[in-house]
C-alpha positions as CSV (number, residue, x, y, z in Angstrom):
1,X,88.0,128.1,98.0
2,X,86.9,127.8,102.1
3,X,87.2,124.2,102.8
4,X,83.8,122.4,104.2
5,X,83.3,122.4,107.4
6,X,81.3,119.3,109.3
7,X,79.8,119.2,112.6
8,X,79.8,115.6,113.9
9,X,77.5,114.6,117.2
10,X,79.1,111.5,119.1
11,X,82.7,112.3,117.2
12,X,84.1,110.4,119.7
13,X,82.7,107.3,118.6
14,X,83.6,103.9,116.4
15,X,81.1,105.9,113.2
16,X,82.2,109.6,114.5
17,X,85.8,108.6,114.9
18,X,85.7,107.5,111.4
19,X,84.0,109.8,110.1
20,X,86.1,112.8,111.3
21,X,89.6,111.0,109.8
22,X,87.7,110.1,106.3
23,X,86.6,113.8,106.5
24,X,89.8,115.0,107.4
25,X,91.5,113.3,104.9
26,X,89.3,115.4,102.4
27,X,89.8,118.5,103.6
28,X,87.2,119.3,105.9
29,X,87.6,121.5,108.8
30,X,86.0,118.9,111.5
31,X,84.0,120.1,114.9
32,X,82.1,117.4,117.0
33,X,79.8,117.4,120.2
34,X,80.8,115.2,123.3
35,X,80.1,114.5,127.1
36,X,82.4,116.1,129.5
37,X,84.1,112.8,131.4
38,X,86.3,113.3,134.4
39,X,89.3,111.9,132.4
40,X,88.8,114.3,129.5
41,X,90.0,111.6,127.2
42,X,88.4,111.6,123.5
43,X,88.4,108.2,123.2
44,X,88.3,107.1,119.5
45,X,89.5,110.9,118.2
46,X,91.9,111.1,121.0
47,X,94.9,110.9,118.3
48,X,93.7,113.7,116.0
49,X,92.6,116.1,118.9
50,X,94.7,118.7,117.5
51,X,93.0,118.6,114.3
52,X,89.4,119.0,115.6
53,X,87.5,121.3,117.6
54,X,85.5,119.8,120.4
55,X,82.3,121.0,122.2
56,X,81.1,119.9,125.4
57,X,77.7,119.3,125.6
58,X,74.6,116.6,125.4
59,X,71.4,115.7,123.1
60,X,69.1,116.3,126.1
61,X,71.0,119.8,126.2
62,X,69.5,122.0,123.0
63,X,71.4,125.1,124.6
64,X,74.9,123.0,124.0
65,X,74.0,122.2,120.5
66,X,73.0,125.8,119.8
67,X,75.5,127.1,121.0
68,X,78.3,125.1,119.0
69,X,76.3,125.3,115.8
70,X,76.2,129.1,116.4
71,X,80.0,129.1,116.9
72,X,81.2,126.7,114.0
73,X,78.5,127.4,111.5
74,X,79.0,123.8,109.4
75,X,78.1,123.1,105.9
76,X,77.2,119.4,106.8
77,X,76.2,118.3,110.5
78,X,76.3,114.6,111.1
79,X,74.0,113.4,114.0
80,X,75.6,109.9,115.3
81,X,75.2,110.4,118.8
82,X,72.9,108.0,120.9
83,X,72.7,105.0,123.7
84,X,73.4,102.9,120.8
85,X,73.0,99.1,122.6
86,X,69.4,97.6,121.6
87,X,70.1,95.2,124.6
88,X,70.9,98.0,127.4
89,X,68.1,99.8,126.0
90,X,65.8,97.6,127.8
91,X,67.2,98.7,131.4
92,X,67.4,102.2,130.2
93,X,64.2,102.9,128.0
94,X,63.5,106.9,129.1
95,X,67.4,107.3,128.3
96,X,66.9,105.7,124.8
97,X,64.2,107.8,123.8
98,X,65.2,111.5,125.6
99,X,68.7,111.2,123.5
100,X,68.3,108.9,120.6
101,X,64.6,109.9,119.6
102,X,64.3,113.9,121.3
103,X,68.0,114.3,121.2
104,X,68.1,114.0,117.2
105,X,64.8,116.4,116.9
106,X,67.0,119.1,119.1
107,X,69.6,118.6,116.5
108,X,67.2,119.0,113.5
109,X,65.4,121.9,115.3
110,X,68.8,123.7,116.5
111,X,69.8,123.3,112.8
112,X,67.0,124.8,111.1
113,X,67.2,128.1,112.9
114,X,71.0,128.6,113.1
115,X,72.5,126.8,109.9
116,X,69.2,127.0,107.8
117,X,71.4,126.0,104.8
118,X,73.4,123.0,106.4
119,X,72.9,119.7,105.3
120,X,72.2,116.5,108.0
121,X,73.0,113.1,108.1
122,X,70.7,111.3,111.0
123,X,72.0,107.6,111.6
124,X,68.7,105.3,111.3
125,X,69.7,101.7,112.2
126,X,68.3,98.6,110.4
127,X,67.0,97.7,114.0
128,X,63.5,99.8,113.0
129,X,62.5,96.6,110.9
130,X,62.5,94.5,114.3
131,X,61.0,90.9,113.3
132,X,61.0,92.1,109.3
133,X,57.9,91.7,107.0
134,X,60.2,90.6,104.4
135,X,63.7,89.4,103.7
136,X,65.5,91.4,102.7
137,X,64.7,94.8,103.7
138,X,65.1,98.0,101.9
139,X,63.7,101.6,102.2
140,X,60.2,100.3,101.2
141,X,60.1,97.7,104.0
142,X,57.7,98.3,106.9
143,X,59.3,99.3,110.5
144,X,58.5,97.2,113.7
145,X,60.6,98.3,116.2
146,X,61.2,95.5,118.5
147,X,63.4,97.7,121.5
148,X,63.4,100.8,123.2
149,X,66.6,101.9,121.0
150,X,64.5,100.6,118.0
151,X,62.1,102.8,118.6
152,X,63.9,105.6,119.6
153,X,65.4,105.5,116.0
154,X,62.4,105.3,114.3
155,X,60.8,108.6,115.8
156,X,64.0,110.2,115.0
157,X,63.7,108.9,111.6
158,X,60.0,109.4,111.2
159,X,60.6,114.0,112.2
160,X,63.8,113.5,109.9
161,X,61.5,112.6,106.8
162,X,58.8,115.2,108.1
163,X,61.2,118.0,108.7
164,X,62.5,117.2,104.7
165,X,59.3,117.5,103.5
166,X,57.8,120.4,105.6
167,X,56.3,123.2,102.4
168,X,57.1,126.4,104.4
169,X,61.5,125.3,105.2
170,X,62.3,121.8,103.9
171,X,65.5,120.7,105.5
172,X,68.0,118.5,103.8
173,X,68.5,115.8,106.1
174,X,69.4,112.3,104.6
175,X,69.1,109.6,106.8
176,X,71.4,106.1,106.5
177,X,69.7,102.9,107.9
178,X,73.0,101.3,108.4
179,X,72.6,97.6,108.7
180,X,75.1,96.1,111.6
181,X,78.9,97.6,110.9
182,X,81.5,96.8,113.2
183,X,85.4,97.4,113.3
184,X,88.3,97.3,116.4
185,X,86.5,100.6,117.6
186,X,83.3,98.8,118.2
187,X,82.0,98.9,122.1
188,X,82.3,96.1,124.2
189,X,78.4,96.3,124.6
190,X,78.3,94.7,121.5
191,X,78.5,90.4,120.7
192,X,80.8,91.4,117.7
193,X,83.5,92.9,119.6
194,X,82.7,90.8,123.1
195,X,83.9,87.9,120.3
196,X,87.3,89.1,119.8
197,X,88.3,90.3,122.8
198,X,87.1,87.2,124.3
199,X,89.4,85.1,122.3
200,X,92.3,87.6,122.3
201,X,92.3,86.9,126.3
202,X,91.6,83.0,125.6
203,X,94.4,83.1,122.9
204,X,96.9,85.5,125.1
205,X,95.8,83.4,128.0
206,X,95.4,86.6,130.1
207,X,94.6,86.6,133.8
208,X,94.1,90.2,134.6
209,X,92.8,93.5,132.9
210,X,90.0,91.4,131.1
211,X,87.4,93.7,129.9
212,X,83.9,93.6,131.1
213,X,80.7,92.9,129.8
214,X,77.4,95.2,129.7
215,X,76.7,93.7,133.0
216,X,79.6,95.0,134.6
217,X,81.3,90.9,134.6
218,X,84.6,90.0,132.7
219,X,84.0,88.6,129.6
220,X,85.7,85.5,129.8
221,X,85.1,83.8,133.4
222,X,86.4,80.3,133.8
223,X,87.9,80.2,130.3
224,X,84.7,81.0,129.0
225,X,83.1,83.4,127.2
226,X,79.1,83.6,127.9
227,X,76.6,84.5,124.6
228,X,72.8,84.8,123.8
229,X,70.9,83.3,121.5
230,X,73.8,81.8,119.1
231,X,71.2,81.3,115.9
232,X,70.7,85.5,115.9
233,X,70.8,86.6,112.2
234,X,72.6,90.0,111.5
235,X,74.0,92.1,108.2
236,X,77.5,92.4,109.3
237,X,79.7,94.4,106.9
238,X,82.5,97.2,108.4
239,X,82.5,100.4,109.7
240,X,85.2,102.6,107.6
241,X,83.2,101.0,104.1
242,X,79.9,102.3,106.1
243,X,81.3,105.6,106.7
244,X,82.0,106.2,103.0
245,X,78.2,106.3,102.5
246,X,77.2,108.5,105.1
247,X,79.2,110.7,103.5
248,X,77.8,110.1,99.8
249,X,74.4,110.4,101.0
250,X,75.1,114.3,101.7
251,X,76.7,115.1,98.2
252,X,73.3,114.7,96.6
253,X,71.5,117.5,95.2
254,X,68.5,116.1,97.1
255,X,68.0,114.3,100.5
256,X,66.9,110.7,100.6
257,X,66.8,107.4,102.9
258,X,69.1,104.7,102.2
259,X,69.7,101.2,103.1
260,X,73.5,100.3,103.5
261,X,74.5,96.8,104.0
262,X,76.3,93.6,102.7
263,X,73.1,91.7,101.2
264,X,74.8,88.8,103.5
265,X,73.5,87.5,106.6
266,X,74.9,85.2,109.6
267,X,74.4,84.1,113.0
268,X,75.9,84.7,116.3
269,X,77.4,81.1,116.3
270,X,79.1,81.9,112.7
271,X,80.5,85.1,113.9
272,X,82.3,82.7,116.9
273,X,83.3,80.4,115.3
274,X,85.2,82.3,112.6
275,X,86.7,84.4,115.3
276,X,87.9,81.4,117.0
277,X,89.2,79.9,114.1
278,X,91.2,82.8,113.7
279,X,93.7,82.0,116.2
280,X,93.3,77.5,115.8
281,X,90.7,77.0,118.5
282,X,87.4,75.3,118.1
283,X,84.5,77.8,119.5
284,X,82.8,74.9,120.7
285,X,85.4,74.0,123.9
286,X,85.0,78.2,124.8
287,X,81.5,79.2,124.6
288,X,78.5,78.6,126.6
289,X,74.9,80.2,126.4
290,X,73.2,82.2,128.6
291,X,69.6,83.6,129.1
292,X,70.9,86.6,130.5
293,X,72.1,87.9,127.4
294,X,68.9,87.2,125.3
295,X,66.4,90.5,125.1
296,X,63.0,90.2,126.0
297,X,62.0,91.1,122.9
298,X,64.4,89.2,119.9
299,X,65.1,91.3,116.4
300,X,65.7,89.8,113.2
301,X,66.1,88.2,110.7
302,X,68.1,91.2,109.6
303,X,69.1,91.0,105.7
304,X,69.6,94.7,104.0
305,X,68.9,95.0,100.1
306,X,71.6,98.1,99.2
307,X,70.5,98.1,95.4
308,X,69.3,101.7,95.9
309,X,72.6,102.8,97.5
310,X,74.1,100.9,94.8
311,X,72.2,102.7,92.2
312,X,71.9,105.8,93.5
313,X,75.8,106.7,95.4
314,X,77.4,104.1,93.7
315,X,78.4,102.8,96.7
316,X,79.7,98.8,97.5
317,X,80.7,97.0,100.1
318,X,84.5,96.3,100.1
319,X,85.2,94.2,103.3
320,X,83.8,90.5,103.1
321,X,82.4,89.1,106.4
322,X,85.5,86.7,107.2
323,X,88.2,89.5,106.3
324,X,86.0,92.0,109.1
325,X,86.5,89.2,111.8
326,X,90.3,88.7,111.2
327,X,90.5,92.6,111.1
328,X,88.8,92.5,114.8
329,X,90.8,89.8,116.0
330,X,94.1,90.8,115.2
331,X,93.4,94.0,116.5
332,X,92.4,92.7,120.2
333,X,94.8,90.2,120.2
334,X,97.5,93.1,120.6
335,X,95.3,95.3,122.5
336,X,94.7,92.7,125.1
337,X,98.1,90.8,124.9
């Protein structure tokens, strides 16, 4: 039997780079979509390279996704790719809604004419419920996108659902709103992973190579590493348990929308302070606050309610929220040693 073959946008990613090992590991021939970058280094999938095919191309490109789909014919296409940081969104809203929102139709579009017959994932993001109508939030919980990346998501999500249900060629596309899910492979854009690596340079007491920040600063200045707004409430489970479901969603006989989270939520300021406590050092003599880091417009609550995914895939979370920061930490602590 011809082994499954999956087609994987933003491959080189924290999701896609998971993705394309779990999907390896099952036997899957694995293709994926990425931007041309003067290094040519693959990032994330840069260790399995040999393993993979890669495509050059873009979302805003519909001639580059043709033109890989028409080559590769997959079974299962998996769209990840996007400007994933709600906050940047803000300074970059065109961007977040010509490749997250018209970049995912291209790939629904491109699909239905060349792999009719292919199943796709799109990745919805729990930041379409914005400020929530209710805690927790499932599938049946109203969107209110509260940033350009937000609401980028949602109009991807919103074609996905009419694309599945159009009379004259329904497509299979399931679409996960993954609730936060972070790892080691997680961007710096991101508070999770500015946490760690923060206190792996505090704890290694480094002076030089410190990352930098979404503004372009190092991340620790002073012996200090700057936040937003500390009381922030996220779902924070971990990427690889995440991953698991994207996949489950497409071995259904029938496409659907599912929630996936932990059921758990925390703030900002718990998320530091268990990092910090990691290595013996009170958050407290490390962190200060800045208004540059808040958005204009704040998100959240954010609580998901994964019965239906529990139900449904029989699907569970298997990383607890303290276990996912000591998994970060210990990771940047030898990356930035």
């Amino acid at each position: 039997m011809a082994s499954k073959k999956a087609f994987i946008t933003g491959i080189s990613g924290q999701d896609g780079s998971y993705l394309t090992e779990f999907l390896l590991d099952k036997g899957y021939e694995v293709a994926g979509l990425v931007r041309r970058s003067a290094t040519g280094d693959l990032g994330n999938v840069e260790a399995v390279k040999e393993q993979i095919k890669i495509y050059y191309g873009d979302l805003q490109s519909p001639e580059s996704i043709a033109l890989a789909l028409l080559d590769f014919k997959p079974d299962e296409i998996y769209n990840l790719a996007s400007l994933s940081s709600p906050f940047a969104s803000f300074s970059d809203k065109l961007g977040s809604i010509m490749i997250t929102g018209v970049g995912a139709l291209h790939v629904f579009e491109r699909a239905k004419l060349i792999v009719p017959d292919a199943k796709v994932y799109q990745a919805s993001t729990s930041e379409m419920f914005g400020v929530p109508k209710a805690v927790p939030q499932n599938e049946d919980t109203p969107f209110s996108p509260a940033n350009p990346y937000a609401a980028a998501k949602e109009f991807a999500h919103r074609m996905a659902v009419i694309s599945r249900k159009d009379s004259k060629q329904p497509q299979y596309i399931a679409c996960g709103i993954l609730f936060n899910h972070e790892s080691p492979r997680r961007g710096l854009n991101f508070v999770t992973r500015k946490i760690t690596a923060a206190v792996a340079c505090i704890k290694n007491n480094k002076k030089e190579g410190i990352p930098l920040n979404e503004k372009g600063e190092p991340i620790v200045q002073n012996g200090k590493l700057k936040l937003g707004d500390l009381e922030a409430k996220r779902d924070w489970g971990y990427a690889p348990d995440y991953i698991e479901a994207m996949w489950m969603m497409m071995q259904l006989g029938k496409a659907d929308d599912f929630v996936i989270a932990t059921g758990e939520t925390h703030t900002v300021k718990e998320f530091a302070q268990e990092a910090f406590a990691v290595v013996d050092l009170n958050w407290q003599d490390f962190v200060e606050t800045s208004p540059n880091f808040v958005p204009p417009v704040q998100t959240g609550p954010l609580m998901g309610d994964a019965s239906k995914a529990k139900k449904v895939l029989k699907w569970q979370p298997k990383t607890k929220f303290k276990d996912l920061i000591k998994i970060m930490v210990h990771a940047d602590l030898a990356k930035f040693s």
